[in-house]
C-alpha positions as CSV (number, residue, x, y, z in Angstrom):
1,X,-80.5,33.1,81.0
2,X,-80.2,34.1,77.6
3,X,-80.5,37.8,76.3
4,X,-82.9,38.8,74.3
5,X,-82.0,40.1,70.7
6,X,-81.3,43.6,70.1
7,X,-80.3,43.9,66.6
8,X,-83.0,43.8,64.0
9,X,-83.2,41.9,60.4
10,X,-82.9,45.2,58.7
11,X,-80.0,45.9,60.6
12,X,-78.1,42.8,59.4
13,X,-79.7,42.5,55.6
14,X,-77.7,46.4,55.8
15,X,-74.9,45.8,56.9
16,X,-74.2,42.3,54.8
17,X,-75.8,43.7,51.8
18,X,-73.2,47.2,52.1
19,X,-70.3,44.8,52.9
20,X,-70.7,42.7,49.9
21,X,-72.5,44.6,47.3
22,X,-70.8,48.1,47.6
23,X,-68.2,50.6,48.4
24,X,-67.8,53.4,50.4
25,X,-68.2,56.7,49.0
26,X,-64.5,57.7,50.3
27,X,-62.6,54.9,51.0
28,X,-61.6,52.0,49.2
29,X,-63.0,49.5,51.8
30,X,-65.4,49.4,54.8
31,X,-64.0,49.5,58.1
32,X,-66.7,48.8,61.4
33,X,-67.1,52.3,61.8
34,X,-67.9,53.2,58.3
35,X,-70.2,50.2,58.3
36,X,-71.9,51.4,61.3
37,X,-72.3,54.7,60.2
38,X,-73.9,54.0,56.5
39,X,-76.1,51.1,58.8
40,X,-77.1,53.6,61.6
41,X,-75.7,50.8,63.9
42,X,-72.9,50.5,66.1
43,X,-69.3,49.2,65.7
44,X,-70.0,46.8,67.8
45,X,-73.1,45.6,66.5
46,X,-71.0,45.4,62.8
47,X,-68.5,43.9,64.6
48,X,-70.5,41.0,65.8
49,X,-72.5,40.7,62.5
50,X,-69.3,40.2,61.0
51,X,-68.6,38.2,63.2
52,X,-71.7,35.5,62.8
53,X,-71.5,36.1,58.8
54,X,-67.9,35.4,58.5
55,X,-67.4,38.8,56.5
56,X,-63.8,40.2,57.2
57,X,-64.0,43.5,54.9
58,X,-61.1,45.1,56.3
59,X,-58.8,41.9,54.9
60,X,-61.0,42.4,51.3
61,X,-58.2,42.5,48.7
62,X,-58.1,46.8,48.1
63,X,-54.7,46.1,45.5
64,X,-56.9,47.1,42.4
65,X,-60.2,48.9,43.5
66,X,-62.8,49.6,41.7
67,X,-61.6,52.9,39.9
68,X,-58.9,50.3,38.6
69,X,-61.6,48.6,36.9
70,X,-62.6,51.6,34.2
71,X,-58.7,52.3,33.8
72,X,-58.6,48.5,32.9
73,X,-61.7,48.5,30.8
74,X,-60.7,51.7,29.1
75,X,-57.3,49.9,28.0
76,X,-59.5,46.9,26.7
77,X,-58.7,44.7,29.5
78,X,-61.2,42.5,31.4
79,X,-61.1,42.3,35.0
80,X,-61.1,39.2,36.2
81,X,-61.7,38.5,40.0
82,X,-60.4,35.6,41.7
83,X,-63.2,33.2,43.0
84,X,-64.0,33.8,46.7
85,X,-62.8,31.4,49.5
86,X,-60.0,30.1,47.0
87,X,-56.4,30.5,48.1
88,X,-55.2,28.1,45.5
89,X,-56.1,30.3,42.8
90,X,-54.3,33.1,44.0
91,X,-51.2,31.0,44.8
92,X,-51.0,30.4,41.3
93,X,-51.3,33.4,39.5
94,X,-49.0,35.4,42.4
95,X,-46.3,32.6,42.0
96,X,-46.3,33.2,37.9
97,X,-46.1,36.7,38.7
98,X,-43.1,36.5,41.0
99,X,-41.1,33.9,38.7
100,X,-41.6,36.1,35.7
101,X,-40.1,38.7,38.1
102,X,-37.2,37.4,39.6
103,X,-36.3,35.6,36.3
104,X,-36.9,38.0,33.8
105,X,-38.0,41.3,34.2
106,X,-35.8,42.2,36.9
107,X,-33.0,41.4,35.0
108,X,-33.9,43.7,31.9
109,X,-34.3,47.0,31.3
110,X,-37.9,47.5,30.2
111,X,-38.0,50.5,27.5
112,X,-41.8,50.1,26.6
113,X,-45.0,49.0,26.9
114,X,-44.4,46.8,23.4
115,X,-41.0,46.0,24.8
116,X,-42.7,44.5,27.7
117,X,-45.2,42.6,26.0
118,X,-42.7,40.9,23.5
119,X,-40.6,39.8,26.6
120,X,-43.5,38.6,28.4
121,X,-44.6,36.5,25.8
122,X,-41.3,34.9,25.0
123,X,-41.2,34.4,28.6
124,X,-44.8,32.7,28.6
125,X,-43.6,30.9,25.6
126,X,-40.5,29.3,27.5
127,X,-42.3,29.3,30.8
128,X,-44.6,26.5,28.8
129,X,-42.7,24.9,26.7
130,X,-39.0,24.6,28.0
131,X,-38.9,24.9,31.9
132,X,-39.4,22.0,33.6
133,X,-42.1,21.7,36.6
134,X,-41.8,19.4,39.4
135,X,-45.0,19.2,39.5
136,X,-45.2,17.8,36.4
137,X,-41.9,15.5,37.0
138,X,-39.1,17.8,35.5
139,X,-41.4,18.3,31.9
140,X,-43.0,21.4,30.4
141,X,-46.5,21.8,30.3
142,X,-46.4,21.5,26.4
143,X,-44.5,18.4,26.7
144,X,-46.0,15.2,25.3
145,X,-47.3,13.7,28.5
146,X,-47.2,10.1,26.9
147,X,-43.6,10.3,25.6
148,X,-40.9,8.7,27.0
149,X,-37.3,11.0,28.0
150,X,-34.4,8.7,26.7
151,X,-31.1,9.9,27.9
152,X,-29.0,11.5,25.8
153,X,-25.3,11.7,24.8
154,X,-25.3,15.3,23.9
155,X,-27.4,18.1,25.1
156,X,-27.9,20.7,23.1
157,X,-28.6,24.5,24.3
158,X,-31.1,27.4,23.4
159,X,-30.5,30.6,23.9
160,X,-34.3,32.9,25.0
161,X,-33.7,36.5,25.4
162,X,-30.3,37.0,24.2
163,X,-28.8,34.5,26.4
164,X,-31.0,35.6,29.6
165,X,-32.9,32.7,29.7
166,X,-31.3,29.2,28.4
167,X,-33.6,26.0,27.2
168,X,-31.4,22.6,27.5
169,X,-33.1,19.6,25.0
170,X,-31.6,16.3,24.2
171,X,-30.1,15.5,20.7
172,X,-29.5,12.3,19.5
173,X,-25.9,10.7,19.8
174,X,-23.0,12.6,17.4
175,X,-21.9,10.1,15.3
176,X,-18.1,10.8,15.0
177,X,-16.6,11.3,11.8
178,X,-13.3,9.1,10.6
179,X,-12.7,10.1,7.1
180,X,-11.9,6.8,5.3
181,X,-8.3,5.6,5.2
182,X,-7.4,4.6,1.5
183,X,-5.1,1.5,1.2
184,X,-2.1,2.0,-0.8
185,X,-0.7,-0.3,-3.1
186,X,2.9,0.7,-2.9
187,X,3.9,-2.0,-0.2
C-alpha cells in the first residue's frame, strides 16, 4: 500500500529554491536543520527532498563564500564560479594551482603582492611555453603543433627565476673550429 504524500509543493519549491538561490543569514551554508527551520519543515522532510532533488548543500564548496565575493570585486577581480556538475574543471585549475606551488612559490620567499605577480607570470609564461605536457606528447602548449622535434647534438639551457626554474631547447649541431694549417715552403 502506498502512503499517501505528506509534504506539500510549497514545502519543496522552499526548500530547493533556499538551497540554491540563497544563504543563510549566519552560516556560510545550509545544513538540514537550518533548512528546516527557514522552510517550517522538518529535517527529515529536507533530508528526503534532498534526497529526491539530488541537492547535497552541506558538500557546497564554502572555500570563498559570498562575503569573499565584495572583497574580490572591491580588488577589481571577477569571481568566476566553476560550472556545476563539472569535476574536470576543477581538476584543472586545482592541479595549476598546486604545480605553481610545489614548483615555484614554495621555493621563494614572496616579499609582495608585485613580487608575487611578477613571479607568477614568469611562471605562467614558462608553464606555457617551455614545460612539456604529456598530454600534449612532451611539448608546450605554445609549441608549434605541426612542427616536427629533430634531435639535437647540443642542448642548450635557460635559466627562469634565477636558476629556479631551468627551460632545455635544442640548438643546431656546433660546428667545430680547426683554425687552418698553413703549408710551409721550407721543406
Amino acid at each position: 500500500m502506498i502512503r499517501p504524500r505528506t509534504v506539500t509543493d510549497g514545502q519543496v519549491t522552499e526548500v530547493v529554491r533556499a538551497t540554491l538561490e540563497t544563504r543563510p543569514k549566519s552560516a556560510t551554508r545550509w545544513s538540514a536543520r537550518s533548512t528546516a527551520a527557514h522552510a517550517g519543515s522538518s529535517q527529515t522532510t529536507v533530508s528526503k527532498i534532498c534526497r529526491a532533488f539530488g541537492l547535497k548543500p552541506h558538500r557546497s564548496e564554502s572555500w570563498f563564500t559570498t562575503a569573499f565575493d565584495a572583497v574580490f570585486a572591491d580588488n577589481g577581480t571577477a569571481a568566476i564560479p566553476t560550472p556545476p556538475q563539472s569535476p574536470r574543471t576543477n581538476a584543472f585549475a586545482e592541479r595549476w594551482i598546486r604545480t605553481a606551488r610545489t614548483e615555484c612559490t614554495d621555493r621563494l620567499l614572496i616579499t609582495g603582492e608585485r613580487h608575487v605577480r611578477t613571479v607568477l607570470t614568469t611562471y605562467a609564461e614558462h608553464y606555457n611555453a617551455g614545460w612539456p605536457h604529456r598530454s600534449l606528447d612532451l611539448r608546450a602548449p605554445d609549441d608549434d603543433p605541426n612542427g616536427v622535434p629533430l634531435p639535437a647534438a647540443t642542448v642548450g639551457r635557460k635559466q627562469v627565476l634565477g636558476g629556479l626554474l631551468n627551460e632545455y631547447h635544442a640548438m643546431s649541431p656546433r660546428v667545430p673550429h680547426h683554425p687552418q694549417e698553413t703549408s710551409s715552403s721550407a721543406a
